[in-house]
C-alpha positions as CSV (number, residue, x, y, z in Angstrom):
1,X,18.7,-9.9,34.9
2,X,20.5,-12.6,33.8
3,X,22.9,-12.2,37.2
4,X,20.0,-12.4,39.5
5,X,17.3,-14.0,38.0
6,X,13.7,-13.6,36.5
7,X,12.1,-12.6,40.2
8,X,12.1,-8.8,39.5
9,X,10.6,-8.8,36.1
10,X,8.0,-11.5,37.7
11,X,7.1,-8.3,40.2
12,X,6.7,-5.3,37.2
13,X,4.5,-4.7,34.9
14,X,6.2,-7.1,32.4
15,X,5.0,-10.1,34.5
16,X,2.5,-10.7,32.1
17,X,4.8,-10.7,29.0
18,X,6.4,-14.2,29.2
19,X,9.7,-12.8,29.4
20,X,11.1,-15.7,30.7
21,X,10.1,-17.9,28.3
22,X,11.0,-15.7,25.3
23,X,14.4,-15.2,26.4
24,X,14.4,-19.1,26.7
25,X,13.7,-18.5,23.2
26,X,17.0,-16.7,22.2
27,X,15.2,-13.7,22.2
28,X,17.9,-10.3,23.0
29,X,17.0,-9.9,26.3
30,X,18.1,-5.8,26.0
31,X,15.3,-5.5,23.0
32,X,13.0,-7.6,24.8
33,X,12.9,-5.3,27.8
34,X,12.7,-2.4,25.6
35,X,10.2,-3.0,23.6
36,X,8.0,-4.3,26.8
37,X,8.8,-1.1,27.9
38,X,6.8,0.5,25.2
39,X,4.6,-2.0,24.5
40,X,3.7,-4.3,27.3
41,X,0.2,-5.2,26.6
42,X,0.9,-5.8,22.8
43,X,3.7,-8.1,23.6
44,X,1.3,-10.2,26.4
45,X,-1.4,-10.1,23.1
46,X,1.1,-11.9,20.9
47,X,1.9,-14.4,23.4
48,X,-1.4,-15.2,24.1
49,X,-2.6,-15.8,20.3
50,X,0.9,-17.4,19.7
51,X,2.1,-15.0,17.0
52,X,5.6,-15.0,19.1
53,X,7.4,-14.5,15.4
54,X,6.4,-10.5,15.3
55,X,7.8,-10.5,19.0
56,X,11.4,-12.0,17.4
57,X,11.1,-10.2,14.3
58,X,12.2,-7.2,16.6
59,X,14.2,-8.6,19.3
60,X,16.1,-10.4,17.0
61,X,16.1,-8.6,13.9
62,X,15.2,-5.1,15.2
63,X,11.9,-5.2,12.6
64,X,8.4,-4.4,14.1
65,X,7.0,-6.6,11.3
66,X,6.0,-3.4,9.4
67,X,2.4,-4.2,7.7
68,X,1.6,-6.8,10.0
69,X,1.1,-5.6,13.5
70,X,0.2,-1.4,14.7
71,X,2.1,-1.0,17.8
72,X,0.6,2.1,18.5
73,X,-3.3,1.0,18.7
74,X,-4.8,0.5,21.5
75,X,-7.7,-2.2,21.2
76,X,-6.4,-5.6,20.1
77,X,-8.3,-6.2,17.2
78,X,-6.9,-2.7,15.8
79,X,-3.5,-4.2,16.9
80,X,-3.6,-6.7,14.6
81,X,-6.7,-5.3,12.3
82,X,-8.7,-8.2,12.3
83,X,-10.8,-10.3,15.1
84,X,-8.7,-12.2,17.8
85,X,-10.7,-15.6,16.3
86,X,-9.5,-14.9,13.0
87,X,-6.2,-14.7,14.5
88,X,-6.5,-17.8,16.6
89,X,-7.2,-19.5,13.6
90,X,-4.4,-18.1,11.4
91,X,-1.5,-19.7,14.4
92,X,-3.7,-23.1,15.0
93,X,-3.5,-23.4,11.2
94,X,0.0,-23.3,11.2
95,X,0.4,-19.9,9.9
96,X,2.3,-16.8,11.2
97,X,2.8,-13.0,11.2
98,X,3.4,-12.8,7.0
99,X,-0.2,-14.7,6.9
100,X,-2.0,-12.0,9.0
101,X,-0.2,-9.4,6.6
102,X,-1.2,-11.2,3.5
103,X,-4.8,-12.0,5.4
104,X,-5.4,-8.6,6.2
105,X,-4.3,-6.7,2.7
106,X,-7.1,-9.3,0.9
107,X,-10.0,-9.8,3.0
108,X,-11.6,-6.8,2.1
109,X,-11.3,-7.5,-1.7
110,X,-12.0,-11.5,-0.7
111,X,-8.9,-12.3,-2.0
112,X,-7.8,-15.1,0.0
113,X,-8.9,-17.2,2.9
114,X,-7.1,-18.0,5.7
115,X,-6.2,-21.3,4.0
116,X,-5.0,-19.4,1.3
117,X,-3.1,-16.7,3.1
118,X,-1.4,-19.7,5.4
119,X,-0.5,-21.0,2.1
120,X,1.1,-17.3,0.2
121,X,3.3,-17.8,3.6
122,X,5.0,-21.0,2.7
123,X,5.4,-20.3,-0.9
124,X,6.9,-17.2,-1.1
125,X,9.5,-14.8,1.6
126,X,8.7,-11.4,3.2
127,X,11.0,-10.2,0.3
128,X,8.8,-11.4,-2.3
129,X,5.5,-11.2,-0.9
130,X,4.2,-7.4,-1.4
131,X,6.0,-8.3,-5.2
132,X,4.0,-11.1,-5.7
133,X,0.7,-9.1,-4.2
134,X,1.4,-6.4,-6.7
135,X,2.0,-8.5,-9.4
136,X,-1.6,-10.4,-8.8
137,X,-3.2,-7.0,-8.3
138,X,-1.8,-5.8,-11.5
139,X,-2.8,-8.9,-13.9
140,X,-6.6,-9.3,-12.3
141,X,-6.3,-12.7,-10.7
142,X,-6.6,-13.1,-6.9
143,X,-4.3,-14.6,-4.3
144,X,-6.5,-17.3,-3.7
145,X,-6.7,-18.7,-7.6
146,X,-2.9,-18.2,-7.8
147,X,-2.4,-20.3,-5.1
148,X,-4.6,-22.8,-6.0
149,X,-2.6,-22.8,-9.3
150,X,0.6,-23.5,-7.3
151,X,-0.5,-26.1,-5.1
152,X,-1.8,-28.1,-8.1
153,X,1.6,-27.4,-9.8
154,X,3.4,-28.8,-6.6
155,X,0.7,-31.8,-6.7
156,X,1.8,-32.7,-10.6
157,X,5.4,-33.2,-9.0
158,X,5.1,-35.1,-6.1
159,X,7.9,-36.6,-4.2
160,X,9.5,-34.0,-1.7
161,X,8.4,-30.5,-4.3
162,X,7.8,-27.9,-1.4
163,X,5.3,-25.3,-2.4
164,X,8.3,-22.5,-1.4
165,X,10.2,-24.0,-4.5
166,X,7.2,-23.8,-6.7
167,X,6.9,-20.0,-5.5
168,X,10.3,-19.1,-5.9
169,X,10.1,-20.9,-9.8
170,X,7.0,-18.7,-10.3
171,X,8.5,-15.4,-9.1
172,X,11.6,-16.0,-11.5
173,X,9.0,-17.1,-14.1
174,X,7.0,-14.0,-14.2
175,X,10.2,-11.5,-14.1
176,X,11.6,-13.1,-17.2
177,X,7.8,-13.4,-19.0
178,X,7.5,-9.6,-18.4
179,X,11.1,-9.1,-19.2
180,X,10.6,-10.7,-23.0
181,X,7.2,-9.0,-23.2
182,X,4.5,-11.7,-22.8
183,X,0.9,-10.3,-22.0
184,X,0.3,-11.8,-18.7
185,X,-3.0,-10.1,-18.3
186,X,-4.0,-13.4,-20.5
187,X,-4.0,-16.1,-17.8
188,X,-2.5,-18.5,-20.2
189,X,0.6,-17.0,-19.9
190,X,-0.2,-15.6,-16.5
191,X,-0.9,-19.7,-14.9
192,X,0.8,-22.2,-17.9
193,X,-0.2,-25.4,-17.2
194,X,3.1,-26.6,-17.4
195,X,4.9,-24.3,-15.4
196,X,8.7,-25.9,-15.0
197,X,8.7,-26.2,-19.0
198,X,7.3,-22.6,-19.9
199,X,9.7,-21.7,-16.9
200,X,12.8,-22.7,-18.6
201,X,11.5,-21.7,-22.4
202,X,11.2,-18.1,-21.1
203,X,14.0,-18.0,-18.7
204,X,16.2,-19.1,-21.7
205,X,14.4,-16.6,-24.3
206,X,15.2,-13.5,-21.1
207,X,18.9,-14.4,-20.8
208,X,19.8,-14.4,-24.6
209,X,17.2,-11.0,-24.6
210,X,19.9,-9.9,-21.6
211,X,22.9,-10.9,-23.5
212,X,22.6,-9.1,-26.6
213,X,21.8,-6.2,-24.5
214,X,25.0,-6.6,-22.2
215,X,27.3,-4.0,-22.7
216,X,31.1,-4.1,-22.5
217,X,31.5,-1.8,-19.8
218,X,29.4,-4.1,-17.7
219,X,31.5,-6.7,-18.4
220,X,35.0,-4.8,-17.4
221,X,32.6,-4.1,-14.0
222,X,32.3,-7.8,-13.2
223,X,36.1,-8.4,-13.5
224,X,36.7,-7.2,-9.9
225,X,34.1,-10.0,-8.3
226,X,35.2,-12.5,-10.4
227,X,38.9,-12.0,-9.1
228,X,36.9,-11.8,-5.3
229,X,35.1,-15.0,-6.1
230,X,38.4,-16.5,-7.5
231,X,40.0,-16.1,-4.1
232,X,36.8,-16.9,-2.2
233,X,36.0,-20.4,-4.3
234,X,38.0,-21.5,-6.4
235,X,39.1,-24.9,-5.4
236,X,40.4,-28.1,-6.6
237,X,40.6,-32.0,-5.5
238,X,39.8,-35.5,-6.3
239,X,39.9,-34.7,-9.9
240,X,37.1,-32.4,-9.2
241,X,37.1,-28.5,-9.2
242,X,35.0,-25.2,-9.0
243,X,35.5,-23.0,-11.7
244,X,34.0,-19.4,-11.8
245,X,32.2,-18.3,-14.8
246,X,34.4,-15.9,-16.7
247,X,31.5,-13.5,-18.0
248,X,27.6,-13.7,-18.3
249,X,27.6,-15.3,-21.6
250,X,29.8,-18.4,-20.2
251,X,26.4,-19.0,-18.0
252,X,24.6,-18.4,-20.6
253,X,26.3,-20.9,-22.5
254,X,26.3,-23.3,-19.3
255,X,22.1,-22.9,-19.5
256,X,22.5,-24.4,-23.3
257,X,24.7,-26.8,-23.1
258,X,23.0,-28.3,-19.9
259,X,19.6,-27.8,-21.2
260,X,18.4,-25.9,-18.0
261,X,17.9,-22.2,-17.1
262,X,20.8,-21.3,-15.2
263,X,21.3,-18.5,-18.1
264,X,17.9,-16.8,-16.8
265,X,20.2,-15.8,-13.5
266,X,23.3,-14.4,-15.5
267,X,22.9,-10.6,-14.5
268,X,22.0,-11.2,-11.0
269,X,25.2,-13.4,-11.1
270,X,27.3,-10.6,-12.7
271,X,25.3,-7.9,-10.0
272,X,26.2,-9.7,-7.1
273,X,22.9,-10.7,-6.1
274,X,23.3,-14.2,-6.4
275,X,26.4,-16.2,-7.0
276,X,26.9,-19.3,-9.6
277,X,29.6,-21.6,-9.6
278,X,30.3,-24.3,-12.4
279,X,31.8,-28.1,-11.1
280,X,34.0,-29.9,-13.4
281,X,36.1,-33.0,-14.5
């Protein structure tokens, strides 16, 4: 097709589908094709509402946004499980395909509003989101209070503060509170007023929990990515360099000396699930 032109697919049943304009979108045109193949009236349904990110989730990431959209139904509003206006609403408000998840898995409980759902969007990733959910779920507060919470938290900050920061600071927030045993099914600890401070209190409090707990063999485990990350970052120049850290507690240690909470992230560091690098003199 992309010899001889669009003209063809303008003739079939996928004339309907945009094709055109998705693949003008970066969209694989192979997975495209398939999945109008399967699924040509869902994929005219997405256009039309503009929720063209569950189209890309699988032409470009081979996902069929699991959770957000039913491939298989046959009736739009069973395709997305809510009302095309609702969905109208969701896009024209600036939200996308993780909002109708979120939008969908709270109405019936009236957890959240659109507003709010739009909002659980921007502060937190796919990855986190069902977390997050289960989390809220679990500690008896709804989506819609906790976001409230964490748009006035980003509104103490000002300046550029995104509300994804503020979500990401809350999700490492609660892991460490559960992790040193705080009751967060009292909302004082659940919501603190003063969330950056109580962040970095518990943060601190979890990593020396995680360093007394450390174990020697995990330690010999690490040596092998800290040679990797040796040969991948460590660099010198302008009086400057990158050092790695040698072992968890050497973050740990960082987190003290700097007065922040890197040491809350030592394990993932040692894990491999995140990486820290320390810039000196």
């Amino acid at each position: 097709y992309d010899l001889i032109g669009m003209e063809e697919i303008k003739k079939s049943e996928f004339r309907y589908c945009r094709v055109p304009e998705l693949i003008g979108r970066r969209c694989d045109p192979l997975r495209l094709l398939t999945l109008c193949c399967f699924h040509p009236r869902q994929v005219e349904f997405l256009e039309k509402i503009g929720l063209t990110d569950a189209v890309k989730d699988y032409t470009e990431h081979g996902i069929k946004s699991h959770g957000a959209v039913r491939w298989d139904a046959e009736r739009p509003q069973d395709f997305i499980g809510m009302s095309i206006k609702e969905a109208r609403e969701i896009v024209e408000k600036g939200g996308g395909v993780d909002a109708v998840r979120t939008y969908r898995a709270l109405r019936e409980t009236k957890g959240a509003s659109i507003e709010e759902s739009i909002a659980f969007e921007k502060a937190f990733s796919r990855k986190d989101a069902k977390t997050i959910r289960a989390k809220a779920k679990r500690y008896g507060v709804t989506i819609g209070k906790m976001m409230r919470y964490l748009e006035a938290q980003r509104d103490q900050r000002g300046g550029n503060t995104t509300l994804y920061s503020i979500g990401e600071e809350y999700r490492d927030y609660l892991n460490a509170a559960e992790g040193v045993g705080l009751d967060l099914h009292n909302h004082v600890f659940l919501m603190p007023k003063d969330l950056r401070r109580k962040h970095d209190e518990v943060t601190a409090a979890y990593s020396q929990l995680l360093a007394e707990r450390r174990s020697a063999e995990e330690e010999a485990a690490y040596k092998p990515r800290r040679e990797e990350l040796e040969k991948r970052y460590a660099f010198s120049y302008g009086g400057m360099c990158i050092v790695i850290p040698s072992c968890a507690n050497a973050i740990v240690q960082e987190g003290k000396t700097l007065h922040h909470c890197v040491g809350g992230y030592a394990d993932r560091h040692i894990k491999g699930k995140t990486t820290i690098l320390f810039l000196r003199r």
